[in-house]
N, C-alpha and C positions, 0 to 999 in steps of 0.2 A: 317368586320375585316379580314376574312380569305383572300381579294382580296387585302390587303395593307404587306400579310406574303413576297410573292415575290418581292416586292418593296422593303421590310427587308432587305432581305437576299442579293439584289442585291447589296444594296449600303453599306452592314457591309463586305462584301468580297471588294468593289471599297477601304474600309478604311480599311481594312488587306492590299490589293496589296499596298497604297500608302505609309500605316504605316512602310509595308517593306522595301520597296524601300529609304525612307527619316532614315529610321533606320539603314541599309548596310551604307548609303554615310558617317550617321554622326560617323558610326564605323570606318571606313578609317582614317577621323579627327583625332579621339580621337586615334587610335594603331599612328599615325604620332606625335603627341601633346603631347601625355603620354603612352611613349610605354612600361615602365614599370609598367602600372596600371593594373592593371585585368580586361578582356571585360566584366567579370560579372558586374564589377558595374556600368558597362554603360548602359548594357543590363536591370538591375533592374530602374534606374532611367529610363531610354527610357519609357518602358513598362506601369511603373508607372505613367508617366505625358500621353501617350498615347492612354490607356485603362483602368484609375481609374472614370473616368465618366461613360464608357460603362456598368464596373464592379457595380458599385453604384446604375444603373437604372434598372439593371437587375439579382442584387441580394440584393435589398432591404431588403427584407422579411429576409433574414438569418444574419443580422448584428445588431448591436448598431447603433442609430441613429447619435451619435458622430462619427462614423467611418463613416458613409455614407456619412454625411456633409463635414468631413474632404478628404474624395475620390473626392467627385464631385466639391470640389473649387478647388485639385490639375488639375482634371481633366481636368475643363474647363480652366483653362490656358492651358493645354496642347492642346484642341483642337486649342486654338487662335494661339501656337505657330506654330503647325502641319498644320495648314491653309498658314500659310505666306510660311513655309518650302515648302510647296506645290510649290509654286511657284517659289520660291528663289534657289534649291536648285538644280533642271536641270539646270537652268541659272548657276551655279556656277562649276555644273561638266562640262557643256562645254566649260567655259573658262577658267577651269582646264586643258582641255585635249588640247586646243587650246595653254595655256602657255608651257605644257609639249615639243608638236609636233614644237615649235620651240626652243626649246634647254633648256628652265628652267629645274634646279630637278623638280622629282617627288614630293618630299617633301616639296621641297619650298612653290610650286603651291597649293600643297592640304593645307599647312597650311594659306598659305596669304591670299586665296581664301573662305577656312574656316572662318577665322578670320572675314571675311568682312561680311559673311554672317550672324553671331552672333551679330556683331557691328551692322548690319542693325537689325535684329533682336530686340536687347536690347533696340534702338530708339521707333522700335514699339511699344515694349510692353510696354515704357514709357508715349509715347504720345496717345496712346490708352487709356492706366489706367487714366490718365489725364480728354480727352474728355468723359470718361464712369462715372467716377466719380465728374466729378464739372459740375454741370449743366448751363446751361443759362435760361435763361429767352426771348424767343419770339417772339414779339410785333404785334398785325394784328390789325389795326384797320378796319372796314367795315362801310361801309349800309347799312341796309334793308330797303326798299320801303313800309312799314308799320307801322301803328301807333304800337307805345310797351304800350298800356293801359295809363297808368301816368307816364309811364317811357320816356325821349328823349333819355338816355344812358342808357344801359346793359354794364358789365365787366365780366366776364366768365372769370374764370381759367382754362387750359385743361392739362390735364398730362395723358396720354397712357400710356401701354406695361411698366406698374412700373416691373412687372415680380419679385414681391417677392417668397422668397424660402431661398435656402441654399448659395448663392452669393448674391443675396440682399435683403439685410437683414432692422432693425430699424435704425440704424444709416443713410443708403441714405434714408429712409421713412421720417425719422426727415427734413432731408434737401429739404423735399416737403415740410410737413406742415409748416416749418417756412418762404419758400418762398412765397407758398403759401397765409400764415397772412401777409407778406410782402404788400402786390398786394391790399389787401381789396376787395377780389370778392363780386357783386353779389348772384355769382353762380359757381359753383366745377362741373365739367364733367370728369368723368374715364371714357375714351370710350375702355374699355376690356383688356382681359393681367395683370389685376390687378396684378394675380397669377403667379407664373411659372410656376407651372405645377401640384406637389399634395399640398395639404392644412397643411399637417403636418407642414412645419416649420412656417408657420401661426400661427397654434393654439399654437404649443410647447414654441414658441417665444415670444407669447403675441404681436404679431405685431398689433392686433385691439386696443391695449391701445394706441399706437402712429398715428395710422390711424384715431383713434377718434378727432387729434386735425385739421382734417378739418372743418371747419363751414362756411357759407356765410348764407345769410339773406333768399337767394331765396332755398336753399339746396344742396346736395350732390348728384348725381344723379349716377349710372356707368350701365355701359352693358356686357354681359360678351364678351370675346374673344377666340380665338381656346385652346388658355391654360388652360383656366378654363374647358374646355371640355376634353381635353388629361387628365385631372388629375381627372378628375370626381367629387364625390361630390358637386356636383351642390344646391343640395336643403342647404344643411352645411352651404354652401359659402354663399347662400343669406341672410342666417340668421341671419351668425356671423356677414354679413356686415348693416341689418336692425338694428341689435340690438346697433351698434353708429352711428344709423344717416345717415346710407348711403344706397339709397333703389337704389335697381339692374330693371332695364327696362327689361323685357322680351316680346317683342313686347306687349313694353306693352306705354300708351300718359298719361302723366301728364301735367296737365295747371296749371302753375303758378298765382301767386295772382295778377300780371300786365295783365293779359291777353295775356302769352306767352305760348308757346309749347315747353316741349321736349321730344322728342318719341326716343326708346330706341330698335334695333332690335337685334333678335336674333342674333349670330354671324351664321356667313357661314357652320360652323367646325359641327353646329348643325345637319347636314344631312350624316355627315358621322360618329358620335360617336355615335349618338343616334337613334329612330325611328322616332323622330319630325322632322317636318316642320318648316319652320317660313313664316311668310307673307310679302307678296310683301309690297312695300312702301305706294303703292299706298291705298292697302286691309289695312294697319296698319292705317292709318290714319282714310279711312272709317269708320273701328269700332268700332274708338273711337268717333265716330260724330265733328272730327276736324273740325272749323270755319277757312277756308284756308285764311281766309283776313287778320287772324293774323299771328305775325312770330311762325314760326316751327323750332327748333331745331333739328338734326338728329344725334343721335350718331350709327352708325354701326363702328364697327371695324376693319372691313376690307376695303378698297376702293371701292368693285366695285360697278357697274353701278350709274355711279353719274348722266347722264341723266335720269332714273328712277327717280332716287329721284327728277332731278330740273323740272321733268315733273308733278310732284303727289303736287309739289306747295313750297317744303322744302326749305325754304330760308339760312339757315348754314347744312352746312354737314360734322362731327369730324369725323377721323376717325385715326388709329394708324395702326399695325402690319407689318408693311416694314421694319422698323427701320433706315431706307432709307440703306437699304444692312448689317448697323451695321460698317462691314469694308468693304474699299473697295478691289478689284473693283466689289464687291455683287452688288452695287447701278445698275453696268450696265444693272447686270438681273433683280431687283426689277425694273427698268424703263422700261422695254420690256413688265412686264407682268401686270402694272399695267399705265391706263390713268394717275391718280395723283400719286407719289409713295413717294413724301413731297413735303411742302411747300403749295400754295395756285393756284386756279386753280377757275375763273370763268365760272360757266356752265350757261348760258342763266343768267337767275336772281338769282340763287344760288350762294351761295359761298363755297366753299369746299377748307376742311384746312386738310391735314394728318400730323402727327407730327410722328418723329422721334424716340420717346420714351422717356420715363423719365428715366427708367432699361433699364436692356443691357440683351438678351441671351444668355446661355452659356458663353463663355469667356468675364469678364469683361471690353471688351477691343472697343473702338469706334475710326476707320482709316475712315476718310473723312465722317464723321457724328458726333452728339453731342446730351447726352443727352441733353432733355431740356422740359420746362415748355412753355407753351401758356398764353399769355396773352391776350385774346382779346376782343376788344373793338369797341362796337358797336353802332352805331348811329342811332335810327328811324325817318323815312322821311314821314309824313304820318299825 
């Protein structure tokens, strides 16, 4: 813990220096636009969409839970807007200063220039809220090279990175389990993120009474992901989620009644929140005395080493926590640092599918990504 404090502090000062800097330029606007307003009530709204997230995660303990919930949904639009501003907003003062140096007002320039930047702005946060909140649905159909028991077809549902909490909430939950029944799975895969991050608005919410209306023939299976570690209460979480029906994998191999496999790994996030290990691919299989001639289902959370897994024999490999950037241009660095970072990606005989999430983090907001649901469908050859 003490070796992630400087990593803190680095990057809560990079978002002071930028909060300032995007807070100066939009004060300029606002004295040009409304220069009979008060810069206090610029400065309290600024602040406010700014640092009611920060405020919220780091003074939990001293509020009403209604106040927290109500900080952190302001918040996190404000971080989605403060991200775009990021970018948008040097672009806009230098061809501010570009308009100015050939003859336009000052005021012309800063407010036109403003104006564009808000109009660009307002799009985003439209077509963000848009992609974040109406899912899709999918579609992958595969092969595996192996007889499925009595089965020629499996259907699997997968929904990742749901990321419930104080922004998503039962209402986008609902709009799983109905799509969900929609599909007639098989078989329901949560490969991790279920949570945002603490469990309160879980339990406060009653979100397991809507959680409970996943069902399929073959079961409910999920794994946890870094969120469910950040937030802790790990032993809670499995419990609350055992007791409708939904049993969490912790390196841990269950075989289906067809003669299928789906093995469940710890998340990654496990080695730096806690004192556990988790087991290679390979070791996880081992212990369970896997029969490798049947298919194997793999849900880890995170992407990596997918040749591990398509070397240990795993024939589907789920995996979520990219979000594929979420917005862009995030996707460019989720592509750098991960082989798969979505979509589908043949490894030798494996198939490895990352999905983009079903929830959104932090700001409810999705630029050049969409939530969405997995629908896939699979075919044994064998």
């Amino acid at each position: 813990m003490r070796s992630r404090i400087p990593v803190f502090v680095l990057i809560l000062l990079a978002y002071l220096g930028l909060s300032a800097f995007i807070g100066w330029s939009g004060l300029q606007y606002w004295n040009v636009v409304m220069p009979a307003a008060p810069d206090a009530l610029f400065i309290f709204v600024y602040v406010l969409l700014a640092f009611s997230y920060l405020i919220a995660m780091l003074a939990r303990r001293a509020m009403p839970y209604a106040l927290y919930k109500a900080l952190k949904v302001i918040g996190s639009y404000g971080i989605g807007l403060l991200f775009y501003a990021v970018l948008l907003v040097p672009l806009a003062d230098l061809t501010a200063w570009l308009l100015i140096l050939t003859g336009t007002d000052a005021s012309v320039a800063v407010t036109v220039v403003g104006s564009a930047v808000l109009a660009v702005m307002a799009v985003l946060l439209l077509v963000g809220s848009w992609n974040a909140w109406n899912p899709i649905v999918r579609r992958y159909d595969i092969e595996i090279a192996k007889p499925g028991g009595g089965r020629k077809e499996l259907r699997i549902a997968a929904a990742s990175d749901l990321h419930l909490g104080t922004m998503v909430g039962k209402r986008h939950l609902s709009r799983l389990t109905e799509r969900v029944a929609s599909l007639a799975p098989d078989l329901i895969l949560l490969p991790g993120d279920v949570l945002d991050d603490s469990i309160e608005p879980f339990v406060r919410e009653n979100m397991a009474e809507v959680m409970s209306g996943l069902r399929a023939p073959l079961g409910v299976y999920a794994v946890l992901g870094n969120h469910e570690y950040i937030g802790g209460h790990i032993a809670e979480y499995v419990e609350r989620m055992r007791a409708i029906g939904i049993d969490v994998l912790l390196d841990r191999v269950v075989e289906l009644e067809d003669g299928l496999y789906v093995a469940g790994r710890k998340d990654h996030a496990v080695e730096s929140f806690t004192n556990e290990g988790r087991l290679t691919v390979d070791a996880l299989l081992e212990s369970s005395n896997v029969d490798r001639s049947k298919p194997i289902i793999l849900m880890d959370h995170q992407p990596h080493q997918l040749g591990a897994a398509a070397e240990a024999g795993v024939d589907l490999m789920l995996s979520g926590h990219t979000h594929r950037g979420q917005m862009m241009p995030n996707h460019l660095i989720t592509r750098r640092l991960f082989e798969l970072d979505w979509g589908y990606l043949r490894k030798g005989v494996m198939h490895a599918i990352v999905s983009s999430g079903f929830g959104s983090w932090g700001p409810p907001l999705r630029i050049g990504s969409r939530s969405e649901l997995l629908d896939i469908r699979v075919t044994f050859q064998g």
